[in-house]
LUMVOZA-324719 format. One line per 3 residues: number of its first residue (from 1); their letters; for each residue x, y, z of N, C-alpha, C. Coordinates in Angstrom, 2 decimals. Example, Ala and Ser with C-alpha at 12.3 -4.5 7.8 and 13.67 -1.06 7.14 Angstrom:
<rs>
1	AS	13.19:-5.69:7.80:12.30:-4.50:7.80:13.20:-3.30:7.80  12.85:-2.25:7.08:13.67:-1.06:7.14:12.90:0.03:7.87;
</rs>
This chain:
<rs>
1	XXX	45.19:-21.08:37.08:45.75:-19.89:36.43:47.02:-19.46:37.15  48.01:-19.70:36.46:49.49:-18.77:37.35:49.38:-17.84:37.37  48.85:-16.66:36.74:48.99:-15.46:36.87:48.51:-14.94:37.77;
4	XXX	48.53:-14.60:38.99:47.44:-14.25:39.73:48.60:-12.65:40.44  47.25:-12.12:41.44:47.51:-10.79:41.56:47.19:-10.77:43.29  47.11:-12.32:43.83:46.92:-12.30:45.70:47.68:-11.00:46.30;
7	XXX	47.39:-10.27:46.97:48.07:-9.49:47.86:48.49:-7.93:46.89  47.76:-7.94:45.90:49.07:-6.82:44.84:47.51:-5.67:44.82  47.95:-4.48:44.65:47.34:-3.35:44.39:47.06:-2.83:43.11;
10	XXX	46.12:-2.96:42.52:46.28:-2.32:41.14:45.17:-1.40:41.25  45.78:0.07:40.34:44.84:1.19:39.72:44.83:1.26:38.50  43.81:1.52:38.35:42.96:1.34:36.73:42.17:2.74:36.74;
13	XXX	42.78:3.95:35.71:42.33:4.85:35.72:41.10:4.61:33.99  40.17:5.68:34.03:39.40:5.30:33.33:38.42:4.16:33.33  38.06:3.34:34.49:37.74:1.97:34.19:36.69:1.93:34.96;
16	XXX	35.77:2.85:34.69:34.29:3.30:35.19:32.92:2.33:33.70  34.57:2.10:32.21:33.72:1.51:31.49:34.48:0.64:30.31  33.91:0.09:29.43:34.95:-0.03:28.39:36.28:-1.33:28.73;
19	XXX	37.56:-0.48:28.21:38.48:-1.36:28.30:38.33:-1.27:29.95  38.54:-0.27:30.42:39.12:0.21:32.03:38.72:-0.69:33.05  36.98:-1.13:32.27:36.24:-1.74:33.72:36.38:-3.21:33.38;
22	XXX	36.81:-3.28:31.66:37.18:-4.98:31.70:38.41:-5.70:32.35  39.10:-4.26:32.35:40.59:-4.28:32.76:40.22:-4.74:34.68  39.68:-3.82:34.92:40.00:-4.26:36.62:39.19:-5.15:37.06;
25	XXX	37.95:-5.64:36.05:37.01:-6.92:36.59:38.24:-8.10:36.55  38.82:-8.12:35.74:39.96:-9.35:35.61:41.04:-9.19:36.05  41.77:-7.99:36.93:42.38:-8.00:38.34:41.83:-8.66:39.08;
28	XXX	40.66:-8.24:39.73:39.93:-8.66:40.78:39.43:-10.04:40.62  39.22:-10.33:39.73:39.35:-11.67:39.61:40.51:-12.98:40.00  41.98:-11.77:39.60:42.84:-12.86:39.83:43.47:-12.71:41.44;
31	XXX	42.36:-11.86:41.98:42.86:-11.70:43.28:43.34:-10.60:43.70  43.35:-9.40:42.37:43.89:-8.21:43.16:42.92:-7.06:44.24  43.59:-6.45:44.56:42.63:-5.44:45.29:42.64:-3.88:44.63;
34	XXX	41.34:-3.16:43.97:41.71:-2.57:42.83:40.91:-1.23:43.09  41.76:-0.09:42.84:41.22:1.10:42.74:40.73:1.21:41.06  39.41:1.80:41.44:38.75:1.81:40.65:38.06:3.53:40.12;
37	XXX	39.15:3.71:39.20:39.30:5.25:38.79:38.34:5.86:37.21  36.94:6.84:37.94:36.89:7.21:36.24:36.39:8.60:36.82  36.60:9.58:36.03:36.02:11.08:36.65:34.57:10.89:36.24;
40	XXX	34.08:9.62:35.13:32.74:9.43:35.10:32.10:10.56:33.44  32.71:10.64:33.30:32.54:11.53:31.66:32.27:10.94:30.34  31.64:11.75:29.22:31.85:10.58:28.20:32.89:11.25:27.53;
43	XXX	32.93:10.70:26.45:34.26:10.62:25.41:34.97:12.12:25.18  34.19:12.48:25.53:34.55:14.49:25.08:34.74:14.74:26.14  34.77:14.14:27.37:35.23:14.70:28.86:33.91:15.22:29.12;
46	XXX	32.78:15.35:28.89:31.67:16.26:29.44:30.83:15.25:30.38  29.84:15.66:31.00:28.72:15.11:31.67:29.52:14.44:33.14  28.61:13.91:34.07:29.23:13.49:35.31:28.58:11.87:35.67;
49	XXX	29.08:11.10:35.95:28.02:9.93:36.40:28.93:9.26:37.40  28.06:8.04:37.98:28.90:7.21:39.13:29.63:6.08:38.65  29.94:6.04:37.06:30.51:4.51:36.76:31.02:4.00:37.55;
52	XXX	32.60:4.68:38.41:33.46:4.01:38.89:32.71:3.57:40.06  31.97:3.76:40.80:31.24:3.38:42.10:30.27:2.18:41.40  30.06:2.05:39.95:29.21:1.01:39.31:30.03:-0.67:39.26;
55	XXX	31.33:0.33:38.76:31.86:-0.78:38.58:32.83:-1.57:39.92  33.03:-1.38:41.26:33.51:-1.55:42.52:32.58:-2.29:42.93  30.79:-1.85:42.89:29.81:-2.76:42.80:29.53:-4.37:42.42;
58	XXX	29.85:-4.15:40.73:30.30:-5.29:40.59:31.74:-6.23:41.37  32.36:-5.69:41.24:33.65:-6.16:41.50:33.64:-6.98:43.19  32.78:-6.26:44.14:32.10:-6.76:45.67:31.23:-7.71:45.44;
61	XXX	30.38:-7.88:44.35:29.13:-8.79:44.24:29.69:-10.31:43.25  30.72:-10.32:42.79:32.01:-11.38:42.72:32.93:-11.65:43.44  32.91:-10.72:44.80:33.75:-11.13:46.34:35.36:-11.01:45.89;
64	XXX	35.12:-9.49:45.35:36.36:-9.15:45.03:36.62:-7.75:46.14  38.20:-7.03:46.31:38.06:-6.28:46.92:38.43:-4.82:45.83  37.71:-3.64:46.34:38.28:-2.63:45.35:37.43:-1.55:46.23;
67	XXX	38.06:-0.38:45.69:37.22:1.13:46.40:36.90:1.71:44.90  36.31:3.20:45.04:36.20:3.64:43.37:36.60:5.05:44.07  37.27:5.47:42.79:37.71:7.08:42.93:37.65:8.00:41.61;
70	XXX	37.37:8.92:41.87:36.71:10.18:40.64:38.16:11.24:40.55  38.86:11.28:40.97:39.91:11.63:40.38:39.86:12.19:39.05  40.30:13.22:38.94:40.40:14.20:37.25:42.10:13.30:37.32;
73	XXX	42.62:12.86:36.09:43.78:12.80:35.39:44.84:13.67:35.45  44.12:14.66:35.21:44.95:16.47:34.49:45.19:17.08:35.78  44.34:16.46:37.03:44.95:17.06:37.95:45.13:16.97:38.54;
76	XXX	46.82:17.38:39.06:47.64:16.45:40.19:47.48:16.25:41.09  47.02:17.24:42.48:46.67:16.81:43.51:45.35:15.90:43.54  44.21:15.76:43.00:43.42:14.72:42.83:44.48:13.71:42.74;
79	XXX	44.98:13.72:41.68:45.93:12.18:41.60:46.60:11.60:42.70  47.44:12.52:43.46:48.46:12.24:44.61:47.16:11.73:45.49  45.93:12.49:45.76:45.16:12.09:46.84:44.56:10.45:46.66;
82	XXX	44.36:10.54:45.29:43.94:8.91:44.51:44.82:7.67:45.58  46.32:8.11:45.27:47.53:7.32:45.28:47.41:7.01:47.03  47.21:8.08:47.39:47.48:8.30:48.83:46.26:7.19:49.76;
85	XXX	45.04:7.55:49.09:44.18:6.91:49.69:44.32:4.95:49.57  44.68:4.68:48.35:45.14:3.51:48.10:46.33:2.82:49.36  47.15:4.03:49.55:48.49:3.70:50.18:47.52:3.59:51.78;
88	XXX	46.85:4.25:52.03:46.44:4.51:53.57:45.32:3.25:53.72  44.54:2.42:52.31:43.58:1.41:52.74:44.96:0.13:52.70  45.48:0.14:52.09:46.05:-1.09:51.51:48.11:-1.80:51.89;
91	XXX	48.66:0.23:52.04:49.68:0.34:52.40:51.10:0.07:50.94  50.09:-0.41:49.83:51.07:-0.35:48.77:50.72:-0.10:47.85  50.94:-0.45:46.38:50.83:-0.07:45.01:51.38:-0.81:44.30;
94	XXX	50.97:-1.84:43.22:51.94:-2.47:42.88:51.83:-2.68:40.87  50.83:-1.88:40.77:50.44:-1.77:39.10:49.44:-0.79:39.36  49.68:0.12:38.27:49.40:1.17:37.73:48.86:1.19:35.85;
97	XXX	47.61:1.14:35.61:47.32:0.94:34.10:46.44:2.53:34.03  47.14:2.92:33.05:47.02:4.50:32.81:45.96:4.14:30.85  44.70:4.11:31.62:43.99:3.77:30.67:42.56:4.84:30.62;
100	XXX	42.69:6.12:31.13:41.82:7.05:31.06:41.92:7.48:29.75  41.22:8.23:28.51:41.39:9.18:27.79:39.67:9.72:27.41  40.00:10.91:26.36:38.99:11.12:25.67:39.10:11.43:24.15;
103	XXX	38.24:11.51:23.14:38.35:11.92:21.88:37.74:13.16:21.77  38.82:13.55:20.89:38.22:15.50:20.06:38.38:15.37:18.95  38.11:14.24:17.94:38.22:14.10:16.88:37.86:14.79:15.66;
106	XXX	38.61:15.91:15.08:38.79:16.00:14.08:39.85:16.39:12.77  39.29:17.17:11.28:40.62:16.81:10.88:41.39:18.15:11.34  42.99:18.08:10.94:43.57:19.11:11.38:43.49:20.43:11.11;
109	XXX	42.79:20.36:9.64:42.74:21.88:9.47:41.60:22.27:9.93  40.37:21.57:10.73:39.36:22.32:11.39:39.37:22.01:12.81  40.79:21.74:13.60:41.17:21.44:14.94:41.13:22.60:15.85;
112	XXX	40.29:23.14:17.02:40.69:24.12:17.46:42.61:23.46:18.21  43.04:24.25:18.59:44.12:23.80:19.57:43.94:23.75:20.70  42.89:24.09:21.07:42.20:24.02:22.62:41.91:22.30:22.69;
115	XXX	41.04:21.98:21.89:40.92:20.48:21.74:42.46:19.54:21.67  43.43:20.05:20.49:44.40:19.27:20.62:45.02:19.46:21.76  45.29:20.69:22.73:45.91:20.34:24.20:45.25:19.53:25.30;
118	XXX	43.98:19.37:25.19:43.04:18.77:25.94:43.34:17.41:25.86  43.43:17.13:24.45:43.61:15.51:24.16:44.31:14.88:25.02  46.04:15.60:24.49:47.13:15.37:25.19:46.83:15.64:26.34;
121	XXX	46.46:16.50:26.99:46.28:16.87:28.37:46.11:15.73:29.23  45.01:14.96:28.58:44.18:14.03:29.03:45.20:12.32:29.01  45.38:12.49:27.82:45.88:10.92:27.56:47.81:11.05:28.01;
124	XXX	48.14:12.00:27.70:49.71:12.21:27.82:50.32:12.73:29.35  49.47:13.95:29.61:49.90:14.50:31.00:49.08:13.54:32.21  47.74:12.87:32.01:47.16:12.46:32.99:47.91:10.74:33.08;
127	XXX	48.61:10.57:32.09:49.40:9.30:32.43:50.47:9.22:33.24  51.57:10.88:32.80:52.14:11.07:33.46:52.31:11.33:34.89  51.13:12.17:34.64:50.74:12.62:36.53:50.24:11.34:37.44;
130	XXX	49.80:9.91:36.97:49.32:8.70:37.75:50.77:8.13:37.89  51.40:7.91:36.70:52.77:7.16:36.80:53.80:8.18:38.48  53.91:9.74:37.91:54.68:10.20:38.83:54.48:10.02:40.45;
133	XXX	52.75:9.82:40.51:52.55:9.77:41.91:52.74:8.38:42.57  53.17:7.06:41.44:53.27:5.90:42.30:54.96:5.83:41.87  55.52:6.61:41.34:56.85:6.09:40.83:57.98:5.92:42.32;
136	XXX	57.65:6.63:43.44:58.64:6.89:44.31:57.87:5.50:45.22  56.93:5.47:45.02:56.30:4.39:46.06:56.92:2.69:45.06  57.11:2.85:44.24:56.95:1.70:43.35:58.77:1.46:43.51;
139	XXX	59.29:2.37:42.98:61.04:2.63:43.49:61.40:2.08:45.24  60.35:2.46:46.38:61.02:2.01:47.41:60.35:1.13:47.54  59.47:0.23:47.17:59.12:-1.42:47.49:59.97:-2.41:46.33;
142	XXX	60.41:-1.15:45.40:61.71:-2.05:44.66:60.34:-3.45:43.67  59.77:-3.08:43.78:58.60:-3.37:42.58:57.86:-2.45:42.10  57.17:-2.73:40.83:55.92:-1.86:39.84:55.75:-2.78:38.91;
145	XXX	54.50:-2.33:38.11:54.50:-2.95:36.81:53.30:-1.47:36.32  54.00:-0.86:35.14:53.14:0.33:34.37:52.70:0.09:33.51  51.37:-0.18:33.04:51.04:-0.28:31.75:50.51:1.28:30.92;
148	XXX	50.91:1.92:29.87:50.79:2.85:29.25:49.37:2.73:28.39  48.89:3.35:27.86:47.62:2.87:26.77:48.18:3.49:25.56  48.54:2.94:25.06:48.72:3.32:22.94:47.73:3.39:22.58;
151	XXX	48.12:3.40:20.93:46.90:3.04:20.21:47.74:2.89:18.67  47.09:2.52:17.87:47.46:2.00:16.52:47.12:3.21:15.87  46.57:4.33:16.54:46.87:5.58:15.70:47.64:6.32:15.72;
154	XXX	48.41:6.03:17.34:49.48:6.56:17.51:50.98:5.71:16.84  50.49:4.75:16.56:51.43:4.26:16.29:51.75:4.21:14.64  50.87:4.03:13.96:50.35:3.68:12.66:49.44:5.49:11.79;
157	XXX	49.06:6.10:12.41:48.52:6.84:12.09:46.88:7.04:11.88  45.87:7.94:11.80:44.94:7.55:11.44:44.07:8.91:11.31  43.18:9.33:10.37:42.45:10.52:9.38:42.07:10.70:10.61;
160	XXX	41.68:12.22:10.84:41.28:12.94:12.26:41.60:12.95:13.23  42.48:12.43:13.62:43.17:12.38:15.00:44.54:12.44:15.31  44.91:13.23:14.80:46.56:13.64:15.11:46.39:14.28:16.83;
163	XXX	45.42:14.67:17.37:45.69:15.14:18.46:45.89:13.95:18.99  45.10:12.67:19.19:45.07:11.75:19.37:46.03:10.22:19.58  46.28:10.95:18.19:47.74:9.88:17.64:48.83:10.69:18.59;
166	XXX	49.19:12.20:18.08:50.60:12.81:19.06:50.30:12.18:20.38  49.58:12.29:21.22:49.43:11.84:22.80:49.87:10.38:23.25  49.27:9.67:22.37:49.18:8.29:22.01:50.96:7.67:22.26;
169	XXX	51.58:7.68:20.82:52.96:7.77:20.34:53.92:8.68:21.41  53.48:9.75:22.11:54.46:10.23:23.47:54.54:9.32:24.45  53.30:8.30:24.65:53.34:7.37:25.64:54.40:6.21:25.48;
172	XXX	54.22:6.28:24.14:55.76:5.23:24.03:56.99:5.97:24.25  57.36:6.90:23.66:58.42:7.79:23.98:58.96:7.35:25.67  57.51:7.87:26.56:57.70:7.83:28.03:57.87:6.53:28.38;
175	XXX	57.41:5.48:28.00:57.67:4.33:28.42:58.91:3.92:28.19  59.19:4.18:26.46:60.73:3.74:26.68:61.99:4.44:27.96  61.55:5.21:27.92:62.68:6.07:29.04:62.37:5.78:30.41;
178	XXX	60.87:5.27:30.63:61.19:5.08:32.36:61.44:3.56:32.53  60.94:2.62:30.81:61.12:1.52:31.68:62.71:1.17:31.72  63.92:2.06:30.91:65.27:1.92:31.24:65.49:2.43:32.74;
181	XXX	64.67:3.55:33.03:65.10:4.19:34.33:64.51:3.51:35.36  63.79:2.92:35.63:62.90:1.82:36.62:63.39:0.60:36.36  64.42:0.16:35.75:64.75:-1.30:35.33:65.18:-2.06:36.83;
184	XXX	66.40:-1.05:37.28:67.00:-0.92:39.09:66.28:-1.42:39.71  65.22:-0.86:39.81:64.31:-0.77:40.95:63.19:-1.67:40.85  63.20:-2.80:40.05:62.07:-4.06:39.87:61.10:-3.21:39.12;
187	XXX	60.56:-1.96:38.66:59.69:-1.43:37.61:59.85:-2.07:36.46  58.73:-2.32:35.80:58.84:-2.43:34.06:57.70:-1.83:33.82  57.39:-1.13:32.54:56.82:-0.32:31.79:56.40:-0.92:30.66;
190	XXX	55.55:-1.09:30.37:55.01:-1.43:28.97:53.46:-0.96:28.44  53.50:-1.09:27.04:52.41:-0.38:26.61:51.13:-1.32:25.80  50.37:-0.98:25.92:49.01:-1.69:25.41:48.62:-1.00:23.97;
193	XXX	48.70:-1.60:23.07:47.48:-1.12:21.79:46.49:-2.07:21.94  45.22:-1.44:22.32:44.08:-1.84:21.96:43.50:-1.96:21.23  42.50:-2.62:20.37:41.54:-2.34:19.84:40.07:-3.30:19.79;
196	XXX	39.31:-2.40:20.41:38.03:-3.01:21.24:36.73:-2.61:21.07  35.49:-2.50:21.15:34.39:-2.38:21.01:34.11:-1.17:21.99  34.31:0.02:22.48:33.83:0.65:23.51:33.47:2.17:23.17;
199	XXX	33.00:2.80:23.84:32.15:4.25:23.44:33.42:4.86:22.47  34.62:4.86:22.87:35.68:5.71:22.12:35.60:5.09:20.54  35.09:3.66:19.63:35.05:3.18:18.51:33.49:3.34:18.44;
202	XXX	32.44:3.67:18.91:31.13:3.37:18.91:31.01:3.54:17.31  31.09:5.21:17.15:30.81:5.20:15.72:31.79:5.42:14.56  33.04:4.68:14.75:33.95:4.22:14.03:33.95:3.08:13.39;
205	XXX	33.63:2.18:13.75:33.61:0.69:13.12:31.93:0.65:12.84  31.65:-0.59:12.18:30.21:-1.03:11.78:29.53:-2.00:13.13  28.89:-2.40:13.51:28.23:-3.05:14.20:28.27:-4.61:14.13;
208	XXX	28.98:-5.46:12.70:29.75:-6.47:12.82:30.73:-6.68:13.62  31.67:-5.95:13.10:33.13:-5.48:13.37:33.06:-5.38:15.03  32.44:-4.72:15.42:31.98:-4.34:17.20:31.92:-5.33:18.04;
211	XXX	31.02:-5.77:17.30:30.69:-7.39:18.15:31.79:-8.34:18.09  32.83:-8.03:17.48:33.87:-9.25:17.35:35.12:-8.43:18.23  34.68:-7.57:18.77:36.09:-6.71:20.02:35.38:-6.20:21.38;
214	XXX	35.40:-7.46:21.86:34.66:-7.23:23.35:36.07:-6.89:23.88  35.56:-6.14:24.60:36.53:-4.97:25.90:37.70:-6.25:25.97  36.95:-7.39:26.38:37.35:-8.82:27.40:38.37:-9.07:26.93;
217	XXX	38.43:-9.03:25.50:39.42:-10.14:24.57:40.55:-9.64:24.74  40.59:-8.00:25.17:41.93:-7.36:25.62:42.75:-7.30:26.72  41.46:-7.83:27.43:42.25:-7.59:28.91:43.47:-8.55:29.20;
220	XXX	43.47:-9.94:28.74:44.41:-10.76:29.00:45.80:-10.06:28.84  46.04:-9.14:27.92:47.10:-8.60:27.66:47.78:-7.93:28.68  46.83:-6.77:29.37:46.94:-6.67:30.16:47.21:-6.94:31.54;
223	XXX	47.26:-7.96:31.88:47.26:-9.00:32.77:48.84:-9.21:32.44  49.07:-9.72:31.51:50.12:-10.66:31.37:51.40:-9.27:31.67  51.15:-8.14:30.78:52.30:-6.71:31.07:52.09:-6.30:32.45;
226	XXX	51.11:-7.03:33.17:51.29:-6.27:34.82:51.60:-7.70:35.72  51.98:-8.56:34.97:52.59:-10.09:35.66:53.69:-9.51:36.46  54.15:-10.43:37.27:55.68:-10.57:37.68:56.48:-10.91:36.66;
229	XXX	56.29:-12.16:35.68:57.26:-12.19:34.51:57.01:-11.26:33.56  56.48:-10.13:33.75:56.32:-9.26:32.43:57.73:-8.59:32.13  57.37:-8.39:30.45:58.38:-8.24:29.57:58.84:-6.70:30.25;
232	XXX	59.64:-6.03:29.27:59.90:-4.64:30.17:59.98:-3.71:28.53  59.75:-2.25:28.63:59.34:-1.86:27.30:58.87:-2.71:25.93  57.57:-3.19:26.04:57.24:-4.14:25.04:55.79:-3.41:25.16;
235	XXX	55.82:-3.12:23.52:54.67:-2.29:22.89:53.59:-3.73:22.45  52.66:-3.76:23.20:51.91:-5.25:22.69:50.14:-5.44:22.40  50.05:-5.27:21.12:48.76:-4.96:20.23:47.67:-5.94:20.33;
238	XXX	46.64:-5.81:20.76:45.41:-6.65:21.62:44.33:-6.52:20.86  43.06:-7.21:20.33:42.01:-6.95:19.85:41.35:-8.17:19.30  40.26:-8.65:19.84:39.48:-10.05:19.37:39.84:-11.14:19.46;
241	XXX	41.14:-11.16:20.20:41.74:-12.39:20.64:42.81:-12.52:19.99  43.46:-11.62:19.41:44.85:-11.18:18.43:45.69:-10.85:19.38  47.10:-11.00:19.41:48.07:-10.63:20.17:49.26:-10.22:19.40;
244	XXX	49.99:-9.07:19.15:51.01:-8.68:18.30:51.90:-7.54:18.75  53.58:-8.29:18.64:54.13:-7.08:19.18:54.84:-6.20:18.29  54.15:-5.00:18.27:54.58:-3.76:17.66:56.06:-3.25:18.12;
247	XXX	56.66:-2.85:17.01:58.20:-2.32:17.25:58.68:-1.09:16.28  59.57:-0.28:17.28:60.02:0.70:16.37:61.58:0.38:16.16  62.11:0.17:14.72:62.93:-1.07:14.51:63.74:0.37:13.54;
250	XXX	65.15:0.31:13.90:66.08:0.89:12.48:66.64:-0.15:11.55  66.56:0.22:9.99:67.25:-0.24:8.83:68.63:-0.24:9.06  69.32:-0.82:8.36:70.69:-1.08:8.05:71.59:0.61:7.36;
253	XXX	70.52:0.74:6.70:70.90:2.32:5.92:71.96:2.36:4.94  72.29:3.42:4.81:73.49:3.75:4.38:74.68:4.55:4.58  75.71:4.67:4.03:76.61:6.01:4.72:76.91:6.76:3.12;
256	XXX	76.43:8.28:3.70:76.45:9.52:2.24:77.17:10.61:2.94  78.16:11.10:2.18:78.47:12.37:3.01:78.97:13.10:1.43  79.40:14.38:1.75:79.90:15.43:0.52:78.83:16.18:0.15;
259	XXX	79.09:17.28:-0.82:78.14:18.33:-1.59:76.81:17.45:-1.61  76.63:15.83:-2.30:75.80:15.49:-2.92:75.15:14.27:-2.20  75.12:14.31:-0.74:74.85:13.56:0.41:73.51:13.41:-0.22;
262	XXX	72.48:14.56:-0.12:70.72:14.79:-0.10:70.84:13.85:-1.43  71.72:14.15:-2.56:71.10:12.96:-3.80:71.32:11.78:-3.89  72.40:11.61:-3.16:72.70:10.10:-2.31:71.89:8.95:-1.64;
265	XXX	70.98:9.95:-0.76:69.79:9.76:0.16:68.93:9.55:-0.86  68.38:10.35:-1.68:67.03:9.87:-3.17:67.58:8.78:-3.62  68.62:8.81:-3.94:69.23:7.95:-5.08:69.09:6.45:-4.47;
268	XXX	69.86:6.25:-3.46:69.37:4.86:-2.28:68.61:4.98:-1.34  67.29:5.77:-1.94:66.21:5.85:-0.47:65.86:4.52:-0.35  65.19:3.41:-1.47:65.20:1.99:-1.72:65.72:1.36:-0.47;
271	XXX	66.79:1.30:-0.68:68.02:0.40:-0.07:67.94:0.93:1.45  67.87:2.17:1.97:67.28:2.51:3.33:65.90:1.87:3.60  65.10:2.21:2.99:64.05:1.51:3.25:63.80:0.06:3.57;
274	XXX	64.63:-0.65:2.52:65.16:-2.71:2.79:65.29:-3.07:4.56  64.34:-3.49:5.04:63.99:-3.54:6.32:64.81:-5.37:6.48  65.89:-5.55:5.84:66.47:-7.07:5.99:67.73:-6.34:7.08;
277	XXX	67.60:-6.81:7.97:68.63:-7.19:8.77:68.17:-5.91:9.73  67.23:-5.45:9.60:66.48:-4.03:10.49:67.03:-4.99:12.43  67.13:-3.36:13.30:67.02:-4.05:14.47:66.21:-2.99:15.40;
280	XXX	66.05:-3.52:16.48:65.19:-3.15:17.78:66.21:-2.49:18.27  66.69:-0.86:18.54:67.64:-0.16:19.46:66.89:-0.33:20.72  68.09:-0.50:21.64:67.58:-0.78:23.21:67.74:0.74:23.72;
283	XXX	68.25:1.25:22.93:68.43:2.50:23.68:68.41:3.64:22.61  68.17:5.06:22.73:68.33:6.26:21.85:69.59:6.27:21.25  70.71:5.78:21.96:72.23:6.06:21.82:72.80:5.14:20.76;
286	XXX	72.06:4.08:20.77:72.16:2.73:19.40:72.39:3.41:18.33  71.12:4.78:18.31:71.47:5.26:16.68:72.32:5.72:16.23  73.01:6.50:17.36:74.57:7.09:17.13:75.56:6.09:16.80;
289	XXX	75.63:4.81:17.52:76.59:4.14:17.42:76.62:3.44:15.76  75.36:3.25:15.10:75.24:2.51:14.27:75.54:3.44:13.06  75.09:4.46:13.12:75.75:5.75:12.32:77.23:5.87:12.20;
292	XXX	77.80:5.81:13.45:79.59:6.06:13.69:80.19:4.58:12.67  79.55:3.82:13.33:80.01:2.47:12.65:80.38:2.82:10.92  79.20:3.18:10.65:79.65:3.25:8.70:80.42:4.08:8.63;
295	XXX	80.67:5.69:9.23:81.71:6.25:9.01:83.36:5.54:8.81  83.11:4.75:10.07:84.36:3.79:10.38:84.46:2.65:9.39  83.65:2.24:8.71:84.02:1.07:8.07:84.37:1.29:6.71;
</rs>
C-alpha cells in the first residue's frame, strides 16, 4: 500500500463510532498515530458513554498507536486542550478530519431555532474550532491535510434538514477559503460527502440499502484527501464503494442590462441554465471577471 501514514498524527473527531471510528481504524492501520475524539453522545448530542476509549482499545489490540479524548466540539478550550495534549504525546499534527456532528431533524416550519443553532453549532463551529486549533501548528511545520465532513444534503438538499444541510454547505464555503489560504504553507483542505450505514441514517434508509454502506467503504476516501498527494479543495462523494467528485461549477450565461434586464433573464433563463461549456471558478473573484468579460465583448 503507498499510502501510508508512518510517523504522521491524525485526529478524528467524532470517531467513538460510525464513519469516525472506521475513519481512524484505517489510519492506524496505515501506520498513523491517532487521537481518538467523541464526547460519546448519540445523535441528538444527549447521553454520555466511553466509545472513544472503545475504540483506542481496538486500535492497541491491532498494535496500533492512539490515545482517546472526550472533548465537546462547541467548545474551545476543550479543543485547544485536545490539540495540546496530542502536541505534548507526539510533538505534531499532521491531519485533522472534522467528522463529529449530530441530527435535529425536522421540517422547517416545526424547527425550534434552538435546534437549528445547535446543529450548526455542532457541525459548522465545532469544525471550525478543531481546524483553528491545529491551523498555526500545521502553518509552522509547513504541512496539514483537513478533511471537512459534507453531506449530499448540504450539497444537494434534502426534506427536514435545512439545519443540517446550512452547516453542511458552510463547510464547503470554509474549505474553499482556507484551502486557498493554507496553499503557502503545504495545507490542503478538502471535503468528504459521505454516505454510509451509521446511527445518523439508522432510520432513514431501509435495512437493504444499510447493509450495502458499511462505514468501511468510505473510509478509503478519506485516506486518499489526508495523503501527501492529496488534491487541494476537492469536494469528493463516498458511499458503497462509489467515488464522485462533486462541483460547484458556473454557466456561460448571458449579458442583459436596461429597463428590461429581469425579462431578459426569464426570457433566456434556458440558455443560463445550458451547463455546455460550464466551469469550476478557482476563486470567488472568477465571477466578477467572467461577468466584466460580456460587458466587454
Amino acid at each position: 500500500m503507498s499510502i501510508r501514514f508512518d510517523g504522521r498524527v491524525v485526529i478524528v473527531t467524532g470517531a467513538g463510532g460510525g464513519l469516525g471510528r472506521a475513519h481512524a481504524l484505517a489510519f492506524a492501520a496505515r501506520g498513523a498515530k491517532v487521537v481518538v475524539n467523541d464526547l460519546g453522545t448519540a445523535r441528538d448530542g444527549s447521553g454520555s458513554t466511553d466509545a472513544a476509549a472503545n475504540v483506542v482499545a481496538e486500535i492497541h489490540a491491532l498494535g496500533g498507536e492512539a490515545i482517546s479524548n472526550r472533548a465537546n466540539v462547541t467548545d474551545v478550550a476543550e479543543v485547544q486542550a485536545m490539540v495540546e495534549t496530542a502536541m505534548t504525546r507526539w510533538g505534531r499534527v499532521d491531519v485533522l478530519v472534522n467528522n463529529a456532528g449530530i441530527l435535529r431533524d425536522k421540517t422547517f416550519a416545526k424547527m425550534d431555532l434552538k435546534d437549528f443553532r445547535l446543529v450548526v453549532d455542532v457541525h459548522l463551529m465545532g469544525s471550525i474550532n478543531a481546524t483553528k486549533a491545529v491551523w498555526d501548528i500545521m502553518r509552522g511545520q509547513n504541512y496539514g491535510r483537513i478533511v471537512m465532513t459534507t453531506s449530499s444534503s448540504g450539497l444537494y438538499g434534502n426534506f427536514g434538514q435545512a439545519n443540517y444541510s446550512a452547516a453542511k454547505l458552510a463547510l464547503v464555503g470554509a474549505m474553499q477559503t482556507l484551502g486557498i489560504e493554507g496553499d503557502r504553507y503545504g495545507i490542503r483542505v478538502n471535503s468528504l460527502a459521505p454516505t454510509a450505514a451509521t446511527r445518523m441514517t439508522a432510520d432513514v434508509m431501509d435495512e437493504g440499502t444499510l447493509g450495502r454502506l458499511a462505514p468501511e467503504l468510505v473510509s478509503p476516501a478519506v485516506l486518499f484527501l489526508a495523503s501527501e498527494n492529496a488534491p487541494n479543495r476537492c469536494i469528493l462523494a463516498a458511499g458503497a464503494g462509489g467515488f464522485e467528485v462533486a462541483n460547484i461549477t458556473l454557466t456561460r450565461g448571458i449579458y442583459a442590462v436596461g429597463d428590461d434586464a429581469a425579462e431578459q433573464i426569464e426570457a433566456k433563463f434556458a440558455a443560463m441554465e445550458d451547463r455546455t461549456g460550464e466551469q469550476v471558478p478557482q476563486s470567488g473573484s472568477v465571477q466578477a471577471e467572467v461577468e466584466l468579460a460580456k460587458r466587454c465583448s
